[in-house]
C-alpha positions as CSV (number, residue, x, y, z in Angstrom):
1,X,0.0,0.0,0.0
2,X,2.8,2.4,0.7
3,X,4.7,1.5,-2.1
4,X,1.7,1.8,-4.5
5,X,1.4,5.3,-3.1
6,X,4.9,6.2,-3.5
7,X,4.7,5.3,-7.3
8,X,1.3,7.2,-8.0
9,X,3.1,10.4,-6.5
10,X,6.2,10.4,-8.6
11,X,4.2,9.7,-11.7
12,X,2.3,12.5,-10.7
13,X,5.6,15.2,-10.1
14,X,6.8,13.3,-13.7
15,X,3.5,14.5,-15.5
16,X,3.5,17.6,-13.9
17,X,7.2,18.5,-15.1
18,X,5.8,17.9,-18.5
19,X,3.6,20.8,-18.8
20,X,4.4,24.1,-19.3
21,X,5.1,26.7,-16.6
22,X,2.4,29.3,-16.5
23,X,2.5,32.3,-14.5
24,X,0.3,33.0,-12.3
25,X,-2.4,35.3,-11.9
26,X,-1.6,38.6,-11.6
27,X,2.2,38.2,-11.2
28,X,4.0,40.7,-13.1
29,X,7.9,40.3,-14.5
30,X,10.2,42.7,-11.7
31,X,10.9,44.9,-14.9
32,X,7.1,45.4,-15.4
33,X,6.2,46.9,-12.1
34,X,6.5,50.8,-11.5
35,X,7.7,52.9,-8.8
36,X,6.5,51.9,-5.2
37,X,3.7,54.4,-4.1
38,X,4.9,57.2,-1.6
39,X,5.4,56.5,2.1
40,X,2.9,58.0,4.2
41,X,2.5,58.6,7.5
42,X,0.4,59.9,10.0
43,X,1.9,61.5,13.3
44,X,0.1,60.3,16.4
45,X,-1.3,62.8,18.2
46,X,-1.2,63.5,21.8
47,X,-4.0,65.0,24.0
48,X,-3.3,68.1,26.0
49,X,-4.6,68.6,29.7
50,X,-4.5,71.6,31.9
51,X,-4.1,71.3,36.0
52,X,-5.9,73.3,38.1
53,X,-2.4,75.6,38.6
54,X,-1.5,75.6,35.4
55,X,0.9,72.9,34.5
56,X,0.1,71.9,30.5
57,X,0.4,68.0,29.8
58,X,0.6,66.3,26.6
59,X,-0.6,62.9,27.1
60,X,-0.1,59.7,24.8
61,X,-2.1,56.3,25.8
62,X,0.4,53.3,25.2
63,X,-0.6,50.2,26.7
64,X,2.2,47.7,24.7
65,X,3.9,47.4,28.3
66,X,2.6,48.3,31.9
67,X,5.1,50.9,32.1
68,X,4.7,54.9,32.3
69,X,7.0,58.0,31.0
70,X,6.9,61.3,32.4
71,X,8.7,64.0,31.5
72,X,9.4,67.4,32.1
73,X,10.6,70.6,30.3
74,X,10.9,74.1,31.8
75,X,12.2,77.3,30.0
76,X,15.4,77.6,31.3
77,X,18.8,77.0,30.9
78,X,22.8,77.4,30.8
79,X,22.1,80.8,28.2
80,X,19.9,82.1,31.2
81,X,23.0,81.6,34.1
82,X,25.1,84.6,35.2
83,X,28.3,84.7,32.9
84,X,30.6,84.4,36.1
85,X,28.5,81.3,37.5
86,X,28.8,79.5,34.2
87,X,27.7,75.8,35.0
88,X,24.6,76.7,37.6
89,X,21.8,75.3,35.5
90,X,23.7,71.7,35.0
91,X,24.6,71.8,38.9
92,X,21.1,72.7,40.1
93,X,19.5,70.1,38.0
94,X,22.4,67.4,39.1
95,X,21.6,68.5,42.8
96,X,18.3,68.6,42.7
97,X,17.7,65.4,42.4
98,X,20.7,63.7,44.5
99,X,19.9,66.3,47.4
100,X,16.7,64.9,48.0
101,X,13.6,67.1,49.5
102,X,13.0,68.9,52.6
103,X,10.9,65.6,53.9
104,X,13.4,63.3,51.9
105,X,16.6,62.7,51.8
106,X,18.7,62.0,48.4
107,X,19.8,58.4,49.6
108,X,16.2,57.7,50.5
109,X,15.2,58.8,47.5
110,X,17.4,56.3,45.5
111,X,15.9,53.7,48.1
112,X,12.1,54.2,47.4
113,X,12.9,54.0,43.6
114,X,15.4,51.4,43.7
115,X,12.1,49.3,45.5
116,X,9.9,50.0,42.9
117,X,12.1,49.4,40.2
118,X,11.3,53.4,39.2
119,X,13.9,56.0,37.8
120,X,14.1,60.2,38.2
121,X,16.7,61.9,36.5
122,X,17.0,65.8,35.7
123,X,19.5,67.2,33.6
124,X,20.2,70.8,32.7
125,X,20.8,72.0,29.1
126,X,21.4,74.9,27.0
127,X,17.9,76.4,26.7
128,X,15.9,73.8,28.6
129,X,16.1,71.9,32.1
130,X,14.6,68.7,31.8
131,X,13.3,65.7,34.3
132,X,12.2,62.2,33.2
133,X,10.4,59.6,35.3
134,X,9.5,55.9,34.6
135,X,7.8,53.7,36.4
136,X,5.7,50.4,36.3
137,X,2.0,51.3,35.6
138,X,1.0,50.1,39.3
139,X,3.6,52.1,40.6
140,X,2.9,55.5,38.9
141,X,1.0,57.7,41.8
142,X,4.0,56.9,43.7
143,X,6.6,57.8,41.2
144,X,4.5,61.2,40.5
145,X,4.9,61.5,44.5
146,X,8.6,61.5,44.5
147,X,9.1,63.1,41.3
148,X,6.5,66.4,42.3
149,X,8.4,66.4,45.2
150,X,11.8,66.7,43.6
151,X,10.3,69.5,41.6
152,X,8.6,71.5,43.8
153,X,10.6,71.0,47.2
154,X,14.1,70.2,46.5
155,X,16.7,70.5,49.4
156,X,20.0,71.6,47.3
157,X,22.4,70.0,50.6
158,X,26.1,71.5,50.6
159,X,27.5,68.4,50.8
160,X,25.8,67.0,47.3
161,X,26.4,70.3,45.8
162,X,30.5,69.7,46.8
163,X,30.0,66.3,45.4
164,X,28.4,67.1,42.0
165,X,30.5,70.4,41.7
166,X,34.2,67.9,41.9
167,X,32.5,65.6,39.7
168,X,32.3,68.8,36.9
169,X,35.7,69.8,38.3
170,X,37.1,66.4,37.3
171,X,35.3,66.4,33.8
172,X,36.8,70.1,33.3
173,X,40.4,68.3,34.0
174,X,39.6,65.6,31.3
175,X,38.4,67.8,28.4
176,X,41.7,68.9,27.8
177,X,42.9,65.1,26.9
178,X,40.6,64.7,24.3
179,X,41.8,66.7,21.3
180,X,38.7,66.5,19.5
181,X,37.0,67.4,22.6
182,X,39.5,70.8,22.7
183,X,39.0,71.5,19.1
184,X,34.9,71.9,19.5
185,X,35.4,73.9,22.7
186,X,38.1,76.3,20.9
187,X,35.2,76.6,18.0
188,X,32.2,77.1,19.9
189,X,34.5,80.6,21.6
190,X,35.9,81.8,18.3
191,X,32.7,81.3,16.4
192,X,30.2,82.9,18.8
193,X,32.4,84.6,21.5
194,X,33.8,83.6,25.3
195,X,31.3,86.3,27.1
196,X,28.6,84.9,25.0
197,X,26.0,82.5,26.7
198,X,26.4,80.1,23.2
199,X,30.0,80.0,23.4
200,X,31.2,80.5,27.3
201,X,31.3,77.1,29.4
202,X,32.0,76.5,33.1
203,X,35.5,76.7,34.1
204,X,36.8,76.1,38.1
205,X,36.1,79.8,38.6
206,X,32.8,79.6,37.8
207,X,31.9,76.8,39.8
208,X,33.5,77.3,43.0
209,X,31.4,80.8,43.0
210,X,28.4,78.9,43.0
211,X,26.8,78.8,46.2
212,X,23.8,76.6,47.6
213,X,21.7,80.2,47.7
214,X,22.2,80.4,43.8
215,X,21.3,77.2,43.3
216,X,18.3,77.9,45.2
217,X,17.7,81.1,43.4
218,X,18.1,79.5,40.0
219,X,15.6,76.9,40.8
220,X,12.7,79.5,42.6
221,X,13.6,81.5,39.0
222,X,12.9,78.6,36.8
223,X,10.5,76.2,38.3
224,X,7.1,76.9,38.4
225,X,3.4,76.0,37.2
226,X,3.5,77.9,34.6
227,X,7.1,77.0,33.2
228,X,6.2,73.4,33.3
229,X,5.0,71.2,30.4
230,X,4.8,67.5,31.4
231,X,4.7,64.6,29.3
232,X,2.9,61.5,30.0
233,X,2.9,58.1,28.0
234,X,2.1,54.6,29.0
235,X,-0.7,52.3,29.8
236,X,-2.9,54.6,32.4
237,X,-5.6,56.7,31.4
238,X,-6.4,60.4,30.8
239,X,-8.7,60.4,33.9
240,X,-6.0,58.1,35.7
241,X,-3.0,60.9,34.8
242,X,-5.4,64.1,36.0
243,X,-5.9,62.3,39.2
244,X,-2.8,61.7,40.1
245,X,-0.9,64.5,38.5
246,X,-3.4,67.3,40.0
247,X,-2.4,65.4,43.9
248,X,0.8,64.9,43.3
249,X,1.1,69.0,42.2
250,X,-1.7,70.2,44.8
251,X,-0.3,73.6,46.3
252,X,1.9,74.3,44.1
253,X,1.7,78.4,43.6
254,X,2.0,79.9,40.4
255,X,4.9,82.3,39.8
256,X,5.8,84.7,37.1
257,X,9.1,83.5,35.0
258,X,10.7,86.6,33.4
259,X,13.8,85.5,31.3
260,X,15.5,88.0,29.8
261,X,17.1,86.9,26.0
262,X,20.4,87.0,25.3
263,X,21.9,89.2,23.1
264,X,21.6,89.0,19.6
265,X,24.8,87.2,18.0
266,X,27.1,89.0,15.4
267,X,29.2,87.3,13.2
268,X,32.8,87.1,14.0
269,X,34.0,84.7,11.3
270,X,37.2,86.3,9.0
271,X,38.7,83.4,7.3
272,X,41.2,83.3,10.7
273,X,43.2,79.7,11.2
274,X,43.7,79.5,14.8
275,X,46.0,76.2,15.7
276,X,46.5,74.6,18.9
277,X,49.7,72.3,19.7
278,X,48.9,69.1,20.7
279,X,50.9,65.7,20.4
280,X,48.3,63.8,18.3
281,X,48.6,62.4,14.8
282,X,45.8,63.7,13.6
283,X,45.0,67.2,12.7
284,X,41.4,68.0,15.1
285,X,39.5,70.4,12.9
286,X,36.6,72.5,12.8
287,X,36.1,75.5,10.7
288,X,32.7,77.3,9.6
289,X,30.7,80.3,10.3
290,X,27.1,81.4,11.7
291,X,24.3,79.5,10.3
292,X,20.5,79.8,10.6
293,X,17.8,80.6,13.3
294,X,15.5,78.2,14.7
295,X,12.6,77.2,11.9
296,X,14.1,79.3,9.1
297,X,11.9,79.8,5.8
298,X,15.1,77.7,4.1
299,X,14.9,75.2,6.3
300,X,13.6,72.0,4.2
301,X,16.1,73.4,1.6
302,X,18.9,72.9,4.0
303,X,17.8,69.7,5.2
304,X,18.3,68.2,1.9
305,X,21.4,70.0,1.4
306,X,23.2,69.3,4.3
307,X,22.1,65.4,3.8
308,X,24.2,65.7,0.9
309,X,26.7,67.8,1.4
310,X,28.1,65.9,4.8
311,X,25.3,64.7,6.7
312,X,23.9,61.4,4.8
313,X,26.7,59.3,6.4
314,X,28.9,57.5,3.7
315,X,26.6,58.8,0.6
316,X,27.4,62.5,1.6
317,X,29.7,63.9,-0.5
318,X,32.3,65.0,2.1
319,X,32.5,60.9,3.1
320,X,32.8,60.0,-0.2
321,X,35.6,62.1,-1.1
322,X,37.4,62.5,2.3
323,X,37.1,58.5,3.6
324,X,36.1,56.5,0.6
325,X,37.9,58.4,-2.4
326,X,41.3,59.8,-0.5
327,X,41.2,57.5,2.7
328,X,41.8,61.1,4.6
329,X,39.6,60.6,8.0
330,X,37.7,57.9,9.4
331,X,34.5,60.3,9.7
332,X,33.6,63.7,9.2
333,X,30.5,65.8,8.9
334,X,28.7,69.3,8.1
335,X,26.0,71.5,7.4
336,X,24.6,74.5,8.1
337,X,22.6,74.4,11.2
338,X,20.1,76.2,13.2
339,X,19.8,77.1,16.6
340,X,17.9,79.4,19.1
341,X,19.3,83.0,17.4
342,X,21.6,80.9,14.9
343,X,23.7,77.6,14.7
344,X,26.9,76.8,13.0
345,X,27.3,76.4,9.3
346,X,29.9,73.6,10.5
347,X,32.5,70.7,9.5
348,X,34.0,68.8,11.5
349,X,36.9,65.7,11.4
350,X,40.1,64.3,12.7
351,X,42.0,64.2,9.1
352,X,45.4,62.3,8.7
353,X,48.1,65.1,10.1
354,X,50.4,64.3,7.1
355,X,47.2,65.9,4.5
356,X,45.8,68.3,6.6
357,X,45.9,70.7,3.9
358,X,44.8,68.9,1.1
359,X,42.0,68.3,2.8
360,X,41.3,71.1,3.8
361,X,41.3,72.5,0.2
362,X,38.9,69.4,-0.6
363,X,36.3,70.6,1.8
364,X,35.8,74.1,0.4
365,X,36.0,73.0,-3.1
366,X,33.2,70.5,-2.5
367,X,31.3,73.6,-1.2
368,X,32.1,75.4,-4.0
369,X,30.9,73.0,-6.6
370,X,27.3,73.1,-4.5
371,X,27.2,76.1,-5.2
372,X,28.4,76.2,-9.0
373,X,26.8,72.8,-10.6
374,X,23.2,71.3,-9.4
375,X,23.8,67.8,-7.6
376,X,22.2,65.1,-9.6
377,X,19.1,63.1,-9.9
378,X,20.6,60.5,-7.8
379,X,21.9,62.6,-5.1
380,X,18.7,64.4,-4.2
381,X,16.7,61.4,-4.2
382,X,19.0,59.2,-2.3
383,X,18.9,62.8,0.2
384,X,15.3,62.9,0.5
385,X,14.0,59.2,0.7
386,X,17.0,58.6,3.8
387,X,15.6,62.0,5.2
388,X,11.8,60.9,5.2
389,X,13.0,57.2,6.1
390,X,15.1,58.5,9.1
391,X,11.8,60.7,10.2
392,X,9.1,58.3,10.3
393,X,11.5,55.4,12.7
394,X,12.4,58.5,15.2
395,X,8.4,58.2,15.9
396,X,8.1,53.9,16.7
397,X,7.7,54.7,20.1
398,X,4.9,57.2,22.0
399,X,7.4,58.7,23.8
400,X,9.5,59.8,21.3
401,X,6.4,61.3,19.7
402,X,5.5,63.1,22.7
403,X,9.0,64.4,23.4
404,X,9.2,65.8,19.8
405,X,6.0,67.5,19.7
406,X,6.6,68.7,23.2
407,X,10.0,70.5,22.5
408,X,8.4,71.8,19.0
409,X,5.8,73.5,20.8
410,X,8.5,75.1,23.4
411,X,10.5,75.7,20.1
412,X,7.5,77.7,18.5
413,X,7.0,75.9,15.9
414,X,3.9,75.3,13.9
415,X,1.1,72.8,15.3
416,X,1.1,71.1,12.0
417,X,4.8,71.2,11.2
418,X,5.8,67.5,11.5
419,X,2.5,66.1,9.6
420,X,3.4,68.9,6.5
421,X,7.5,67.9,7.0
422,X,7.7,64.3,4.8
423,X,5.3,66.7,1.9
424,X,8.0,69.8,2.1
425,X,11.1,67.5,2.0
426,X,9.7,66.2,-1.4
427,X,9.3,70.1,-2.7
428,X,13.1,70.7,-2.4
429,X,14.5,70.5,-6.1
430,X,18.5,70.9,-7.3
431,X,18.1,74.6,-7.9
432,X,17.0,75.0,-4.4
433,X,19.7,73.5,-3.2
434,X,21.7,75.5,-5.5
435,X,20.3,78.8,-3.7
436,X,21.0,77.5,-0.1
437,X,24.5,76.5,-0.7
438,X,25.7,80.1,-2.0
439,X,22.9,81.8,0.2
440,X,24.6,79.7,3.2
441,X,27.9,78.6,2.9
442,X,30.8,80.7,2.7
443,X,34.6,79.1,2.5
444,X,36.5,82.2,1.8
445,X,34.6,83.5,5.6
446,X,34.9,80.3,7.8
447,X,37.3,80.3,11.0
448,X,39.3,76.9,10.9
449,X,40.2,75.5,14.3
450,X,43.5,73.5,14.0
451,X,44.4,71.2,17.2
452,X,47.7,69.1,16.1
453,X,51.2,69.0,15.6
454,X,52.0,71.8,12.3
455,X,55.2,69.7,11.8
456,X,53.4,66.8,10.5
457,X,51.3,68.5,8.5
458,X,52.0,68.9,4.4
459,X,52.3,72.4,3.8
460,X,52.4,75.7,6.6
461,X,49.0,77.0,7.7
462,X,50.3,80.3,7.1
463,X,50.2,79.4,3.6
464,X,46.6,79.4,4.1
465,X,46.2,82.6,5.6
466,X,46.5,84.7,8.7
467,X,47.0,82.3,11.5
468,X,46.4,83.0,15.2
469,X,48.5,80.5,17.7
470,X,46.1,79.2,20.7
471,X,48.6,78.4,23.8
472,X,46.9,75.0,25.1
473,X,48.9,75.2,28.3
474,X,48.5,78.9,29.3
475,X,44.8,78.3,29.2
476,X,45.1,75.1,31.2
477,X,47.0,77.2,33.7
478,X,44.7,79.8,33.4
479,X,41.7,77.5,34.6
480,X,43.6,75.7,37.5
481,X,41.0,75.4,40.2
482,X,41.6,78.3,42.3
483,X,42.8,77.5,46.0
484,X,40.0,77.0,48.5
């Protein structure tokens, strides 16, 4: 019986290898089929709540896990310090939470979240400070306890402010190792100024003048009701999240935050080389000018152009030349970029000592040629599908959404900007990139910061142009930590 039923099925395959192949239905040949139809994508949207003293919270429902995000953003940060306390906002945020409350201590703190498998951190940036909770979903009233707590009723102890300020002391130390680190810090002052807020940093001066009544100060300045926008994601409920967020905030008082803006930047880029000696086989560089503001009418233009020009990874055209083409660097980057009053048009790269100037005469003939021939077909598609590819996986999670639309709306930008950004990406053609680059980009203006060893390097920077000698070690000395 089984051998009968072996022989009926290979007579069967032998018959059916007999006939001819048809296709089937509907299948097409690969060189048939057109283009694959546009991505789309929607944006998720959150919901936005008011408490009773103000506090605004965007709110996403995510019930994938039993776990809960909250975060925090308040106007306010290192551009607002006092130039001579340089490195308050960063402390105060650090302190705040490792000093605990006035009903908690820091080390208890750590102990009721350790329990509960719950985190708090806060951080302090340039234009923002920012805390961020997580919790499991059975566990939230209580992290929204500790973390309304921090906020409202922080303790700012000596001792943790002495801890967190020799723990910046010691980074301050270390930057000067790091010769890539040196080279952005040596850009950030000669592009934007030392006494300005965008290009000052903290030094041992600055923090050993900051006292616990500053830090105190800072926070009374910056932390109210209505400086606070939360963000909440996770598997609870709108109703669940007003409950709990409207106790855990009860009796907070509302207070007027006045910041006052920094001063308008002016450009201060000449075409100056400064160097700065270090023993290091590679030549550290940065060079570049002022870029844009914030949500510039050019701004989709740029996008696409900087994707090219030396931000699409190893399809940008300063990778291709620089790594693949020469074998000059490992990495390097650009673009123009925009920022509060106005970013960097930027490049940066650690470039083989031995053709420093080579390729530094690569770089600013790859800007010219933006700005002389239109890229190609290729180049502007391959720009735009990784831009609108790279956007649409920044946004898999709820939290990422909420974080982006959150900082967006802090930012002043547009309600609808992200669901109109995949359709203005698409708009940008060669000749607008064209206009951005000489509208832009200027090589013949750009400051180059040099942090190396001149002797290895092929030809003298004075060659170049006027060169200005930055001594590494007088400015080491200069920021010694002053004697207590």
């Amino acid at each position: 019986m089984k051998r009968n039923t072996i022989v009926k099925t290979a007579a069967a395959l032998a018959f059916a290898l007999l006939i001819p192949a048809r296709p089937a239905i509907g299948q097409k040949h690969p060189s048939d089929l057109g283009p694959p139809p546009p991505l789309s994508f929607k944006m998720p949207k959150p919901a936005w709540l008011t408490l009773a003293n103000g506090v605004r919270v965007a709110y996403m429902r995510d019930t994938e896990l039993p776990l809960v995000t909250v975060l925090g953003l308040l106007r306010g940060g290192s551009i607002f310090e006092p130039a001579d306390k340089s490195g308050l906002a960063q402390l105060t945020a650090t302190v705040l939470r490792t000093g605990g409350t006035k009903t908690r201590g820091g080390d208890a703190i750590n102990e009721e979240l350790e329990f509960i498998a719950a985190t708090v951190e806060a951080m302090g940036g340039a234009e923002f400070m920012t805390v961020i909770g997580s919790s499991l979903k059975k566990d939230f009233a209580k992290l929204m306890e500790i973390y309304a707590d921090l906020i409202m009723n922080p303790a700012f102890p000596r001792d943790k402010l002495d801890l967190a300020r020799n723990q910046s002391l010691e980074g301050i130390r270390r930057q000067w190792d790091q010769p890539s680190r040196v080279s952005s810090l040596l850009f950030n002052e000669r592009l934007y100024g030392p006494d300005s807020p965008y290009g000052r940093r903290p030094k041992p001066a600055t923090l050993e003048a900051i006292g616990r009544e500053d830090l105190v100060a800072f926070h009374k300045r910056i932390f109210s009701p209505d400086n606070l926008m939360l963000g909440v994601a996770g598997d609870v409920t709108a109703g669940e999240v007003k409950a709990i967020l409207e106790k855990a905030f009860k009796g907070w008082p509302k207070a007027k935050v006045d910041l006052a803006e920094p001063a308008p930047l002016e450009e201060r880029a000449d075409g100056t080389i400064y160097y700065a000696y270090k023993d290091t086989p590679q030549a550290n560089l940065y060079l570049g000018h002022l870029g844009v503001r914030r949500n510039n009418p050019d701004q989709y233009k740029l996008e696409v152009l900087n994707n090219i020009f030396g931000g699409g990874g190893f399809t940008a055209r300063l990778m291709k030349e620089l790594r693949s083409n020469r074998g000059l660097t490992y990495g390097i980057y650009g673009g123009v970029m925009e920022g509060r009053d106005r970013g960097p048009f930027m490049v940066a790269s650690q470039l083989k000592a031995a053709n420093f100037v080579e390729a530094l005469g690569l770089i600013k003939d790859i800007i010219r040629d933006l700005q002389t021939n239109p890229v190609s077909d290729e180049e502007i598609e391959t720009a735009k599908n990784s831009i609108i590819n790279s956007f649409v996986f920044n946004f898999e999670q709820n939290v990422q959404v909420m974080s982006r639309l959150m900082t967006l709306k802090l930012q002043g930008y547009a309600d609808n900007y992200l669901d109109a950004y995949i359709d203005n990406i698409r708009k940008v053609t060669k000749q607008d990139i064209l206009e951005a680059a000489k509208k832009y980009m200027d090589p013949a203006r750009t400051i180059v910061v040099v942090v190396g060893d001149e002797k290895r390097f092929d030809r003298p920077l004075s060659s170049l142009g006027p060169v200005k000698t930055i001594d590494l070690k007088a400015v080491m000395e200069a920021e010694r930590r002053p004697e207590r």
